[in-house]
mmCIF file of the N, C-alpha and C atoms, coordinates in Angstrom:
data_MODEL
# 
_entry.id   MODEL 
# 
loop_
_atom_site.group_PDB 
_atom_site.id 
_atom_site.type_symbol 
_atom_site.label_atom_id 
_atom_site.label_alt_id 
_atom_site.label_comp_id 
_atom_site.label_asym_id 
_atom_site.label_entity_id 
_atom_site.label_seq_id 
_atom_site.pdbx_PDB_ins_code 
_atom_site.Cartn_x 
_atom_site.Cartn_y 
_atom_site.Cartn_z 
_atom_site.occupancy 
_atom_site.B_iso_or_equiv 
_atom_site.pdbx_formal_charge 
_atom_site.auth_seq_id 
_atom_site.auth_comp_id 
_atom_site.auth_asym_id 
_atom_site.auth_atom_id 
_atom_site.pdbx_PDB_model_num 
ATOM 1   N N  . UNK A 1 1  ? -66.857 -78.929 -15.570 1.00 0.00 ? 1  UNK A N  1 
ATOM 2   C CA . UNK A 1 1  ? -66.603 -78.373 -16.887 1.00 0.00 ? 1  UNK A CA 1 
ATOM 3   C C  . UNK A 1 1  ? -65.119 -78.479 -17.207 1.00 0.00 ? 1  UNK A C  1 
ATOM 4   N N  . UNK A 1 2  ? -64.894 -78.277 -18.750 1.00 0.00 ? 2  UNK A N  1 
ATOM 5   C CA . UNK A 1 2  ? -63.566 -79.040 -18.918 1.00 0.00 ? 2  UNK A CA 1 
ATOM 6   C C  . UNK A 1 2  ? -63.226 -77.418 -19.927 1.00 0.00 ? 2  UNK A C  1 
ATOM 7   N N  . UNK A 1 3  ? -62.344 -77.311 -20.312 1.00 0.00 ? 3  UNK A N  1 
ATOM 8   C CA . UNK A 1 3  ? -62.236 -76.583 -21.180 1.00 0.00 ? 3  UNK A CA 1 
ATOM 9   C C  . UNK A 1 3  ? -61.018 -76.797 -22.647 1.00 0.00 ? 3  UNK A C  1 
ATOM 10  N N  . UNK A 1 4  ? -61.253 -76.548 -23.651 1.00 0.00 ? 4  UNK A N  1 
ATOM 11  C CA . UNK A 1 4  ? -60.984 -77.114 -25.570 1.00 0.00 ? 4  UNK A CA 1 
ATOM 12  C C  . UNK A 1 4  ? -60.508 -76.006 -25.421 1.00 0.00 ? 4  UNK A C  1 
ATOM 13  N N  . UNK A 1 5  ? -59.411 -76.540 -26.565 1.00 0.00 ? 5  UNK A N  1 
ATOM 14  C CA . UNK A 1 5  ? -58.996 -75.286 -27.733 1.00 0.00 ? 5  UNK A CA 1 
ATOM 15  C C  . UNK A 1 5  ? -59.657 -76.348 -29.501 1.00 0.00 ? 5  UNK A C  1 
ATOM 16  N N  . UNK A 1 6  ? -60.482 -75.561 -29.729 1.00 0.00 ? 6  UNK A N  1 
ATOM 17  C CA . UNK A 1 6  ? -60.646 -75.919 -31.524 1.00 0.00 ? 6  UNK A CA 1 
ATOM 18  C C  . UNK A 1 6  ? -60.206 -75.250 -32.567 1.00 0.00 ? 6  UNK A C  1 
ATOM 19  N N  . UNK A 1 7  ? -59.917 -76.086 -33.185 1.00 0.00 ? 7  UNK A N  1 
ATOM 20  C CA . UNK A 1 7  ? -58.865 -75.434 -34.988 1.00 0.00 ? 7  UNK A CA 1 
ATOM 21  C C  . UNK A 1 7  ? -59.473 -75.936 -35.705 1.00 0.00 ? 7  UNK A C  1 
ATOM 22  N N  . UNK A 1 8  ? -59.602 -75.230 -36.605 1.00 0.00 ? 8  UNK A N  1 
ATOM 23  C CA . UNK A 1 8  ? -60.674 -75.121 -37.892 1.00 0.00 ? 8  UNK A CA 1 
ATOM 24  C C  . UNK A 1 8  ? -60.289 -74.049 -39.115 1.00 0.00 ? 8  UNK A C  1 
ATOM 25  N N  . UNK A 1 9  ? -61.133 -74.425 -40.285 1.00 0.00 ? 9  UNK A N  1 
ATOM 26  C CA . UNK A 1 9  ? -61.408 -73.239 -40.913 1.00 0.00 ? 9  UNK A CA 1 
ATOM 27  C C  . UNK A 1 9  ? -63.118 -73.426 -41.727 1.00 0.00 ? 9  UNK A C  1 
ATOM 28  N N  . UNK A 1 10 ? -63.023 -72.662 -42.351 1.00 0.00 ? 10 UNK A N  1 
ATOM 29  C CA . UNK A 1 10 ? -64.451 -72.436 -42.635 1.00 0.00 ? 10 UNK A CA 1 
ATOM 30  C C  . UNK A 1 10 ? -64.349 -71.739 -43.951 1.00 0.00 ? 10 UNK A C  1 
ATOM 31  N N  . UNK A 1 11 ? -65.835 -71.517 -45.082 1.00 0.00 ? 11 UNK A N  1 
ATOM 32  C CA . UNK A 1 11 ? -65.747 -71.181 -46.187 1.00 0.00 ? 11 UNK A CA 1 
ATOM 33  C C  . UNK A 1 11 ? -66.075 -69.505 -46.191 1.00 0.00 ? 11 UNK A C  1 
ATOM 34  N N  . UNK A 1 12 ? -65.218 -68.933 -46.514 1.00 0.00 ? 12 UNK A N  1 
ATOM 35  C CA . UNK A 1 12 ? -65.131 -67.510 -46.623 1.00 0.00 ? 12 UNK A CA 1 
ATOM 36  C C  . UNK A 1 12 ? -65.501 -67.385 -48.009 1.00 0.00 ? 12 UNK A C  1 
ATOM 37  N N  . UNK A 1 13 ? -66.153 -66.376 -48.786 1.00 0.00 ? 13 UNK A N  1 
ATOM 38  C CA . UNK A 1 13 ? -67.174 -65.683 -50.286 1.00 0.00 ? 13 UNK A CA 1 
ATOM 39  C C  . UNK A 1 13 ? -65.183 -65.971 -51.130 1.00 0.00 ? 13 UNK A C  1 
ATOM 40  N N  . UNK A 1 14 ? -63.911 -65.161 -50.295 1.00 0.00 ? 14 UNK A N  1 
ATOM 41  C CA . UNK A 1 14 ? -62.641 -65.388 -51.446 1.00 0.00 ? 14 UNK A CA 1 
ATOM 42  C C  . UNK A 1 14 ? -62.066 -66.397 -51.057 1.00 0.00 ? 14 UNK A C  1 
ATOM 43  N N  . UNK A 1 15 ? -61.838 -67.140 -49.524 1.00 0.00 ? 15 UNK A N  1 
ATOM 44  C CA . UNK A 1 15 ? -60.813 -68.206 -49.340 1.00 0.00 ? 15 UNK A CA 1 
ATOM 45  C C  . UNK A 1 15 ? -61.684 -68.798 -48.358 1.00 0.00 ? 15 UNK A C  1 
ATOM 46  N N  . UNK A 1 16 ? -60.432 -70.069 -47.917 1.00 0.00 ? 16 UNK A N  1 
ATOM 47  C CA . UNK A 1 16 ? -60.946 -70.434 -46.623 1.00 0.00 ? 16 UNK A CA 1 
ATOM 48  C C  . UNK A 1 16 ? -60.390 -69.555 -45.252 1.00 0.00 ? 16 UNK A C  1 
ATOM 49  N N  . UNK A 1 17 ? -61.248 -69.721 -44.705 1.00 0.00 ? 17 UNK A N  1 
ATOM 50  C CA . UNK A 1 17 ? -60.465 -68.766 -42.767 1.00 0.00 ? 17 UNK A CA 1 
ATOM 51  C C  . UNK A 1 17 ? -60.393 -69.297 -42.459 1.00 0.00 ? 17 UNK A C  1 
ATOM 52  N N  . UNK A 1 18 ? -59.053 -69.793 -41.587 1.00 0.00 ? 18 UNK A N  1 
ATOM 53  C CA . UNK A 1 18 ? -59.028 -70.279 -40.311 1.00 0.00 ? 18 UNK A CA 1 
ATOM 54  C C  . UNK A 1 18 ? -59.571 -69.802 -39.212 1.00 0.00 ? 18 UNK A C  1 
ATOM 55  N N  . UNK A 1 19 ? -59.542 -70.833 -37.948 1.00 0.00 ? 19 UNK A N  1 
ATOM 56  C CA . UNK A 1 19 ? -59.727 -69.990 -36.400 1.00 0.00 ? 19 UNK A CA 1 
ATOM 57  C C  . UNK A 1 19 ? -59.264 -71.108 -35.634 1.00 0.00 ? 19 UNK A C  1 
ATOM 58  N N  . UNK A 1 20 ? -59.059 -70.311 -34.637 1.00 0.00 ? 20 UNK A N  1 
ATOM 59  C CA . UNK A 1 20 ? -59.190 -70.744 -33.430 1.00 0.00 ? 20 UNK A CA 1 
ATOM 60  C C  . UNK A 1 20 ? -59.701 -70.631 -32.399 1.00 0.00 ? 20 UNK A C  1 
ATOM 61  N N  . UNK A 1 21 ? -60.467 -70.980 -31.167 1.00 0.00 ? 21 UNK A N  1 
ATOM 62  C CA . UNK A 1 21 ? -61.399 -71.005 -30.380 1.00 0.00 ? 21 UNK A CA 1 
ATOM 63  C C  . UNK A 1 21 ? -61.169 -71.797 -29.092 1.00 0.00 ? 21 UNK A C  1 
ATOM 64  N N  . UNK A 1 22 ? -61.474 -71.017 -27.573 1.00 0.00 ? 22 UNK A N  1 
ATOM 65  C CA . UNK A 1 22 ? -61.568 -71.876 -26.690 1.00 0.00 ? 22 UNK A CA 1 
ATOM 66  C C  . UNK A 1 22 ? -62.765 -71.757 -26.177 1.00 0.00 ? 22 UNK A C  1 
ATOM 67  N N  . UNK A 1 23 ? -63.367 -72.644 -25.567 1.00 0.00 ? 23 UNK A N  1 
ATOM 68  C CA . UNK A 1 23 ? -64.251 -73.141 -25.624 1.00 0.00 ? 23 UNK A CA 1 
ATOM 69  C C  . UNK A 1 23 ? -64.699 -74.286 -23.937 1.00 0.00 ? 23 UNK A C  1 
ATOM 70  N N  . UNK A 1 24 ? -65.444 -74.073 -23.215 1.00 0.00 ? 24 UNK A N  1 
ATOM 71  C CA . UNK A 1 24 ? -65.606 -74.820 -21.784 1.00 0.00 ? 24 UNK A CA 1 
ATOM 72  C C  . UNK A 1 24 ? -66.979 -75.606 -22.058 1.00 0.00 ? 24 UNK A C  1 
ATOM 73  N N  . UNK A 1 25 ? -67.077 -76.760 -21.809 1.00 0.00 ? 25 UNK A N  1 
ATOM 74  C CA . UNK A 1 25 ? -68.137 -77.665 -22.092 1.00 0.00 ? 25 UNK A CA 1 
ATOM 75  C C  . UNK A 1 25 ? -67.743 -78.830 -21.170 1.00 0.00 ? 25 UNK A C  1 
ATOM 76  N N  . UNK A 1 26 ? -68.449 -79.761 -20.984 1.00 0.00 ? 26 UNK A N  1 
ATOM 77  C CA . UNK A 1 26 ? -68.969 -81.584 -20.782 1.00 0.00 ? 26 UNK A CA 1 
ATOM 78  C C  . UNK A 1 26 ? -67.952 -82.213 -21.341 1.00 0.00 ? 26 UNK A C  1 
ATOM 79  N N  . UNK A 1 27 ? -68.002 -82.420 -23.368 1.00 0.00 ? 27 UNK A N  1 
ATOM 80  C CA . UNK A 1 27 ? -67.631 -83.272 -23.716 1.00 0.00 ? 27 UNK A CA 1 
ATOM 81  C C  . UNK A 1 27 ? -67.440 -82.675 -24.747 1.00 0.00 ? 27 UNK A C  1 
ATOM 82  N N  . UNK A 1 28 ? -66.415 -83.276 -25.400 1.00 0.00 ? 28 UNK A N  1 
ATOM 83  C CA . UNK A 1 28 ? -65.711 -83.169 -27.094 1.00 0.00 ? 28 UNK A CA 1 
ATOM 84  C C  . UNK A 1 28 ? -67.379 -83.121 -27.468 1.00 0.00 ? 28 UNK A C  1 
ATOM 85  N N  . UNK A 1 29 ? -68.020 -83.521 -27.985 1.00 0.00 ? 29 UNK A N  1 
ATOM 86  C CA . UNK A 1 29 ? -69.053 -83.867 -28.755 1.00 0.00 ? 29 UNK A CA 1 
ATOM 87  C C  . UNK A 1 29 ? -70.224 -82.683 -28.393 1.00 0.00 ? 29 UNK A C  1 
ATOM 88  N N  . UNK A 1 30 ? -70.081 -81.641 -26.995 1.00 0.00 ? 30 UNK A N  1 
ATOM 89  C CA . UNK A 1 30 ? -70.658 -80.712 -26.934 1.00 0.00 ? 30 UNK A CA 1 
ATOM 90  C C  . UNK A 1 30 ? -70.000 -79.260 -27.003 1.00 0.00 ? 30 UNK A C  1 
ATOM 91  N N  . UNK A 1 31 ? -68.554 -79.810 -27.412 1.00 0.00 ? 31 UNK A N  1 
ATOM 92  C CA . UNK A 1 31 ? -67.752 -78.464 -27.560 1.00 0.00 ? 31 UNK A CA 1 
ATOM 93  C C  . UNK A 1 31 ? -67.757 -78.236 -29.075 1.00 0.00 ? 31 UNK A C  1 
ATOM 94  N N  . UNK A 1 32 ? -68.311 -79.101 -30.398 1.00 0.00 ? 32 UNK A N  1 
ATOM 95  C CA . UNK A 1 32 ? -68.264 -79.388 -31.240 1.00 0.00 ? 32 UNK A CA 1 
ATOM 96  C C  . UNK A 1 32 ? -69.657 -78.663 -31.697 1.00 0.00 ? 32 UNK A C  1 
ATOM 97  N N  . UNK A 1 33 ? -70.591 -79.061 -31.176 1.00 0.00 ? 33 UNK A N  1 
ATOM 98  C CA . UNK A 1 33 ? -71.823 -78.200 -31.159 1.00 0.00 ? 33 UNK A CA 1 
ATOM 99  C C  . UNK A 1 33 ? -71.902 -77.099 -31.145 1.00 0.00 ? 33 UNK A C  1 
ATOM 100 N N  . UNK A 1 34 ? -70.985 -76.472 -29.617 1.00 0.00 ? 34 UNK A N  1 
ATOM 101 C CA . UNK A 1 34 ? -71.094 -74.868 -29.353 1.00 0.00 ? 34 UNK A CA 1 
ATOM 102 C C  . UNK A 1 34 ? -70.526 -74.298 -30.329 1.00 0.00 ? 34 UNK A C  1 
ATOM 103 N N  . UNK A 1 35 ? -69.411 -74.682 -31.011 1.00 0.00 ? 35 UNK A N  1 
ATOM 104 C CA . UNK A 1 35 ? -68.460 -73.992 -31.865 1.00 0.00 ? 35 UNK A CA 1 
ATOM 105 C C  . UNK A 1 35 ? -69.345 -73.916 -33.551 1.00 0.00 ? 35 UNK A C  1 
ATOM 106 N N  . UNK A 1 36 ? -69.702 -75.093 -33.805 1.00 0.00 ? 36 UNK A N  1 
ATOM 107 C CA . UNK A 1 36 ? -70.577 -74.876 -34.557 1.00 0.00 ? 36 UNK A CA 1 
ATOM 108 C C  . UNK A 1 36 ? -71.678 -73.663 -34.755 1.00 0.00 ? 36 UNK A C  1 
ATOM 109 N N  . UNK A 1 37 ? -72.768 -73.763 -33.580 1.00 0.00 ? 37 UNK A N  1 
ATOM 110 C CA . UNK A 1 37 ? -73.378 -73.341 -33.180 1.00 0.00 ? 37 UNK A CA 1 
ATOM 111 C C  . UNK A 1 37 ? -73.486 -71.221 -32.936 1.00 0.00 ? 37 UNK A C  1 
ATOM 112 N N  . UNK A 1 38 ? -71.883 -71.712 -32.976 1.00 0.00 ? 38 UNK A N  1 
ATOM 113 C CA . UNK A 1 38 ? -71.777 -69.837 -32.497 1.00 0.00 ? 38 UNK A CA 1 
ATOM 114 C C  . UNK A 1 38 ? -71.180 -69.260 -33.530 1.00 0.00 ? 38 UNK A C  1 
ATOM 115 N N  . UNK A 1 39 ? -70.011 -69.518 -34.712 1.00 0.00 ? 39 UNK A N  1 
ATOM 116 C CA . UNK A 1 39 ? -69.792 -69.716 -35.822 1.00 0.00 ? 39 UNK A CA 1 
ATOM 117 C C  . UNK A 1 39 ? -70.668 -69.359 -36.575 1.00 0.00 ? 39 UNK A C  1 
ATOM 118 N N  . UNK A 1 40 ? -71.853 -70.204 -36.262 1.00 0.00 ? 40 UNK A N  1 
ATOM 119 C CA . UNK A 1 40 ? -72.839 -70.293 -37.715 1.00 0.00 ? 40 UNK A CA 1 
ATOM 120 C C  . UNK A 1 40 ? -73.602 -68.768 -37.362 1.00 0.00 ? 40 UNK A C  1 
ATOM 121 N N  . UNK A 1 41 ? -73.611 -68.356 -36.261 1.00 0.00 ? 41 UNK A N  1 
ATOM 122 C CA . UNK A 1 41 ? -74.780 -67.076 -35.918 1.00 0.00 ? 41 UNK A CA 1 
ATOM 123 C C  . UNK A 1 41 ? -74.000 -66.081 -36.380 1.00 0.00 ? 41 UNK A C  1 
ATOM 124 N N  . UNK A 1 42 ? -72.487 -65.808 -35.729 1.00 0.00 ? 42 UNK A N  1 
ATOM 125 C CA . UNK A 1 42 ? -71.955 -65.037 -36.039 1.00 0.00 ? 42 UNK A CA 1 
ATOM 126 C C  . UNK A 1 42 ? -71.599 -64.680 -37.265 1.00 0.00 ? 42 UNK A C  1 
ATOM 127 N N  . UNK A 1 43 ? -70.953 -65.646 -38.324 1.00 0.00 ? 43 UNK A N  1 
ATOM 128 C CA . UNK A 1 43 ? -70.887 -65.388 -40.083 1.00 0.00 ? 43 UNK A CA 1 
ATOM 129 C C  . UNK A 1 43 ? -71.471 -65.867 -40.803 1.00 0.00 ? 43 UNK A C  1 
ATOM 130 N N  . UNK A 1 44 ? -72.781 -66.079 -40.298 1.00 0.00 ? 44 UNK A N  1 
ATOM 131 C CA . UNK A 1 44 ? -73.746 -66.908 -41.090 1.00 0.00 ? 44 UNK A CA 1 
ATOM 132 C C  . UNK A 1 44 ? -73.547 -67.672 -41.888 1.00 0.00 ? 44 UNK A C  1 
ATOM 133 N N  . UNK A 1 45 ? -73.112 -68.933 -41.379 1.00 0.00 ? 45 UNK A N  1 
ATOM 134 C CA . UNK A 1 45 ? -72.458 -69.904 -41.616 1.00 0.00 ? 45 UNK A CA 1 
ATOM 135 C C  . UNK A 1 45 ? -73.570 -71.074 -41.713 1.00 0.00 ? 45 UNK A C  1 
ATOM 136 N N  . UNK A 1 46 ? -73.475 -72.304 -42.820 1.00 0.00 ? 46 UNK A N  1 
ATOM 137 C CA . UNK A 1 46 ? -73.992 -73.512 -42.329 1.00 0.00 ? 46 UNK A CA 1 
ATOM 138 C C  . UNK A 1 46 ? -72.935 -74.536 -41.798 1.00 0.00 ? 46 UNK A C  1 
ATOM 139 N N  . UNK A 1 47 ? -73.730 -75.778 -41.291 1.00 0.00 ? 47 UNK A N  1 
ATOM 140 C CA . UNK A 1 47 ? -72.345 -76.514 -40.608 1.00 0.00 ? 47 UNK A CA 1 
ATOM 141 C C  . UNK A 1 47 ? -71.736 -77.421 -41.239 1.00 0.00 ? 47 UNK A C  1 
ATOM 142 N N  . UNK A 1 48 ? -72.045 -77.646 -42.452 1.00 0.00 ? 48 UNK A N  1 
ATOM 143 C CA . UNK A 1 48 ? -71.281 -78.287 -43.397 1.00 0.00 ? 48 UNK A CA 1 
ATOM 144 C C  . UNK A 1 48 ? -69.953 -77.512 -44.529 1.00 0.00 ? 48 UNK A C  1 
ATOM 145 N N  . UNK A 1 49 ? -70.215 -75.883 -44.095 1.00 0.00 ? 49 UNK A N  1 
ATOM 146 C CA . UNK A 1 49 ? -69.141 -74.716 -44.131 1.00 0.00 ? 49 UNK A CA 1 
ATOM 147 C C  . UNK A 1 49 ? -68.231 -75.192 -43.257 1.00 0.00 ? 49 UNK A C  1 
ATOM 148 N N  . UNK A 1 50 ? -68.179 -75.767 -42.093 1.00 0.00 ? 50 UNK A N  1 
ATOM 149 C CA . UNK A 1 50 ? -67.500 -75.710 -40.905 1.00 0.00 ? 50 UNK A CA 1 
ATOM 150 C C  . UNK A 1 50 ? -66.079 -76.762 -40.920 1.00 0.00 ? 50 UNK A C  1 
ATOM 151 N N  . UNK A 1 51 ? -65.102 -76.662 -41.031 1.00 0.00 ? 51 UNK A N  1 
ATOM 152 C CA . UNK A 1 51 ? -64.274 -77.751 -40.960 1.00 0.00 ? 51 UNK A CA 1 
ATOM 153 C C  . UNK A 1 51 ? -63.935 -77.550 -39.900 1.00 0.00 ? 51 UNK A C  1 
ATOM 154 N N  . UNK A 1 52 ? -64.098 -78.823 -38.895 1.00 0.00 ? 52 UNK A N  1 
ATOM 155 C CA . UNK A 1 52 ? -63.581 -78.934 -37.386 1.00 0.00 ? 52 UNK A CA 1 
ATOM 156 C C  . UNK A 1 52 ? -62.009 -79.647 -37.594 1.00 0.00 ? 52 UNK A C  1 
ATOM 157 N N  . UNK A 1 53 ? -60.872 -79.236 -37.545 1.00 0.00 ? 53 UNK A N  1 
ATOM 158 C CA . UNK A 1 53 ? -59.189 -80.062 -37.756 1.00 0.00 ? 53 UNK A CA 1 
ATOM 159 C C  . UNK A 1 53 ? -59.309 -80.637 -36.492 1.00 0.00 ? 53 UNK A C  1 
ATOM 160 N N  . UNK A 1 54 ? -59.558 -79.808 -35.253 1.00 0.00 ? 54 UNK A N  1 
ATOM 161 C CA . UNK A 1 54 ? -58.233 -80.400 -34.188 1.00 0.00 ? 54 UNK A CA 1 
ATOM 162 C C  . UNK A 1 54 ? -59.195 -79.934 -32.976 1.00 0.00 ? 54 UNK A C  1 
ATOM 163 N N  . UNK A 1 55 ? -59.427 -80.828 -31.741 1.00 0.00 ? 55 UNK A N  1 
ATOM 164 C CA . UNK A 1 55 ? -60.055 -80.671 -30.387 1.00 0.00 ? 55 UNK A CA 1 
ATOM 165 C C  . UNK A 1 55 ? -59.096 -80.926 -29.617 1.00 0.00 ? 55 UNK A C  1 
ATOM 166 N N  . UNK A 1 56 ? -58.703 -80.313 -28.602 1.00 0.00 ? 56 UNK A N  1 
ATOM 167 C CA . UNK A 1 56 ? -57.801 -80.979 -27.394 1.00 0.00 ? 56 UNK A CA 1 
ATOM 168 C C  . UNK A 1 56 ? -58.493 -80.103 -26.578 1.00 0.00 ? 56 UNK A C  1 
ATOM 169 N N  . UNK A 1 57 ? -58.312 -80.940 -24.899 1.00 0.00 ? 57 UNK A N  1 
ATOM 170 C CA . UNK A 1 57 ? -58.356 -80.478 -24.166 1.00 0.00 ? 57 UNK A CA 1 
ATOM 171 C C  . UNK A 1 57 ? -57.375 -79.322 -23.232 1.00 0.00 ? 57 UNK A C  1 
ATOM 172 N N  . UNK A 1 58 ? -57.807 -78.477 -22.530 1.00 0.00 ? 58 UNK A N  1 
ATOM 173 C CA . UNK A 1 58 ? -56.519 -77.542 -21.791 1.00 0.00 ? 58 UNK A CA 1 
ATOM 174 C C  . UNK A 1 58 ? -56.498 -77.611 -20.377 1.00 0.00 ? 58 UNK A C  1 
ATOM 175 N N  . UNK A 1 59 ? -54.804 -77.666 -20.136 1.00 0.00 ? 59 UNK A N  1 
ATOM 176 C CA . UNK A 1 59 ? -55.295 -77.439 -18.676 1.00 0.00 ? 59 UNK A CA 1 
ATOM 177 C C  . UNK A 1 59 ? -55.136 -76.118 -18.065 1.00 0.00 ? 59 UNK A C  1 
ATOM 178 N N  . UNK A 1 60 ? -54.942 -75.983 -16.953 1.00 0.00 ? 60 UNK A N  1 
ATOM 179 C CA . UNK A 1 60 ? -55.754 -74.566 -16.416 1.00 0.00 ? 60 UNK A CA 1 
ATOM 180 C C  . UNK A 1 60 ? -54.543 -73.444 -16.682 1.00 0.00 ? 60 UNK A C  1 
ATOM 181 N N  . UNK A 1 61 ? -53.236 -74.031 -16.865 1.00 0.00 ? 61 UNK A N  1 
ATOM 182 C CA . UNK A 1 61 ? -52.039 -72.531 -17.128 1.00 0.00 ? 61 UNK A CA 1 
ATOM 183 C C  . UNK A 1 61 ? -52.146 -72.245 -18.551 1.00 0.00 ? 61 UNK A C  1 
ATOM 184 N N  . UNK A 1 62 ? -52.685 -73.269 -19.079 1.00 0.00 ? 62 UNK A N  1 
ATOM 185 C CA . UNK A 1 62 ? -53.116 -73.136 -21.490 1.00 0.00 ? 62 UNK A CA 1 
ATOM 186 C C  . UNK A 1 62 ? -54.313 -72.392 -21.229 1.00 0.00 ? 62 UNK A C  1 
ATOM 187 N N  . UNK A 1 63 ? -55.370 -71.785 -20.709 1.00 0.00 ? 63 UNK A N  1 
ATOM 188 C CA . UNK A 1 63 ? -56.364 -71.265 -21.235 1.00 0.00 ? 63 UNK A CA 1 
ATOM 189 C C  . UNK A 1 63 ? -55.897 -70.020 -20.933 1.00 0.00 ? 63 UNK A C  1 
ATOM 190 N N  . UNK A 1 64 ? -56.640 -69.188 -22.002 1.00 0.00 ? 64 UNK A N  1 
ATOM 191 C CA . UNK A 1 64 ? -56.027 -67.610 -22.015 1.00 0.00 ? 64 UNK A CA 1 
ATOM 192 C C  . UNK A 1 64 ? -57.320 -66.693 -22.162 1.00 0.00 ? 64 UNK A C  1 
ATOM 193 N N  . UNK A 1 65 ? -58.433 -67.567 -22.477 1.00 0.00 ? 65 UNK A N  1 
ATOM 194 C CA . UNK A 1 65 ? -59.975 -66.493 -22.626 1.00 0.00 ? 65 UNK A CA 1 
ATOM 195 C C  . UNK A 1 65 ? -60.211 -66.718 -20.860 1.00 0.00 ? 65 UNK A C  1 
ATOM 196 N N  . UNK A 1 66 ? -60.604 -65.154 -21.004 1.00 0.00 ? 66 UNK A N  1 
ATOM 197 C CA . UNK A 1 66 ? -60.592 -65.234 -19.588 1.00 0.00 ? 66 UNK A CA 1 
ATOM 198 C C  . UNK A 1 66 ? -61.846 -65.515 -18.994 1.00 0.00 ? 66 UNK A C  1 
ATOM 199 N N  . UNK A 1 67 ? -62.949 -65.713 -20.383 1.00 0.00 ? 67 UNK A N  1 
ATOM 200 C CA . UNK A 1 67 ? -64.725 -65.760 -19.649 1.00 0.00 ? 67 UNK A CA 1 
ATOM 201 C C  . UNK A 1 67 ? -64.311 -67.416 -19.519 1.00 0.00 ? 67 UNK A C  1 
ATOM 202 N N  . UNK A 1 68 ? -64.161 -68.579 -20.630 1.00 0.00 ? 68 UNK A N  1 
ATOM 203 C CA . UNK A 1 68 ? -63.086 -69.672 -20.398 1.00 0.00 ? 68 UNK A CA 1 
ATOM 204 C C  . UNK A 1 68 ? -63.001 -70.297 -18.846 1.00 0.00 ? 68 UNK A C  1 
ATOM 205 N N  . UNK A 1 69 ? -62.193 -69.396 -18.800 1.00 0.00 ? 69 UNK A N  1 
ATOM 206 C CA . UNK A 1 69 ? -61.785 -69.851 -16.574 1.00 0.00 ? 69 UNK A CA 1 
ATOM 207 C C  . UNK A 1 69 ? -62.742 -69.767 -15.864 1.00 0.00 ? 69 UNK A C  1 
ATOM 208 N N  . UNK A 1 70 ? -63.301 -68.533 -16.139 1.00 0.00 ? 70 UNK A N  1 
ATOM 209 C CA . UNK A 1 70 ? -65.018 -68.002 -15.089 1.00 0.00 ? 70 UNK A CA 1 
ATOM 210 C C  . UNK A 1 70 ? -65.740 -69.570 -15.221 1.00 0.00 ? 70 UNK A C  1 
ATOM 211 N N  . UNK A 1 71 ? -66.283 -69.643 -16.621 1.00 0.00 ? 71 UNK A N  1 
ATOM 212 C CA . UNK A 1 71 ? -67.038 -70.840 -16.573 1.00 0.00 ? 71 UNK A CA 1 
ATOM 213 C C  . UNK A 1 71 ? -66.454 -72.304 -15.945 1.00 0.00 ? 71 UNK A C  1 
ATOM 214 N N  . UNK A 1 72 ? -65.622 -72.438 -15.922 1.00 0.00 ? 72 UNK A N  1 
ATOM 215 C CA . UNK A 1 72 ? -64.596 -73.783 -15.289 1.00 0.00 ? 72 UNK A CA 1 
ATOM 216 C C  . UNK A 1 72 ? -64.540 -73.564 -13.717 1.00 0.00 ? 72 UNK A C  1 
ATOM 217 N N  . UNK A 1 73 ? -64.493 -72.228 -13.274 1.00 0.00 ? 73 UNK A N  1 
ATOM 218 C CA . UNK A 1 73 ? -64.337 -72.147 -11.899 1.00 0.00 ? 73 UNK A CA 1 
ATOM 219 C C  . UNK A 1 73 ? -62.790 -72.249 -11.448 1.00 0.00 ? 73 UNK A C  1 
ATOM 220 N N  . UNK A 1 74 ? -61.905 -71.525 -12.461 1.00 0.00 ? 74 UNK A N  1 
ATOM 221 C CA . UNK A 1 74 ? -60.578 -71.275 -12.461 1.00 0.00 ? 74 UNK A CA 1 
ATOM 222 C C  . UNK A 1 74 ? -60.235 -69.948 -11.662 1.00 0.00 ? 74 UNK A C  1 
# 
């Protein structure tokens, strides 16, 4: 497991919100999913609401969520 930071924003009822998010997955293309995915449950969101800006990967002294490390085996 690898672990992302994602930047985004999304359509809020008065503006847009930003966020930010870290995130432990496989691959860009399944960290893209989860974020989607958890986003949409939480503010009932669709995924075309979703603007994904920016994926990078982190290495292990950049991650700061601490469930993040658990899942990586940090």
């Amino acid at each position: 497991m690898k672990a992302f930071r994602v930047v985004g924003s999304y359509a809020d009822p008065r503006k847009r919100q930003s966020f930010s998010m870290e995130v432990s997955a496989e691959t860009e293309e399944a960290v893209r999913e989860r974020v989607l995915s958890t986003l949409g449950s939480k503010h009932r969101l669709k995924r075309w609401e979703i603007d994904i800006a920016e994926v990078t990967e982190l290495s292990l002294d950049q991650i700061t969520n601490q469930i993040v490390k658990y899942e990586i085996g940090a």
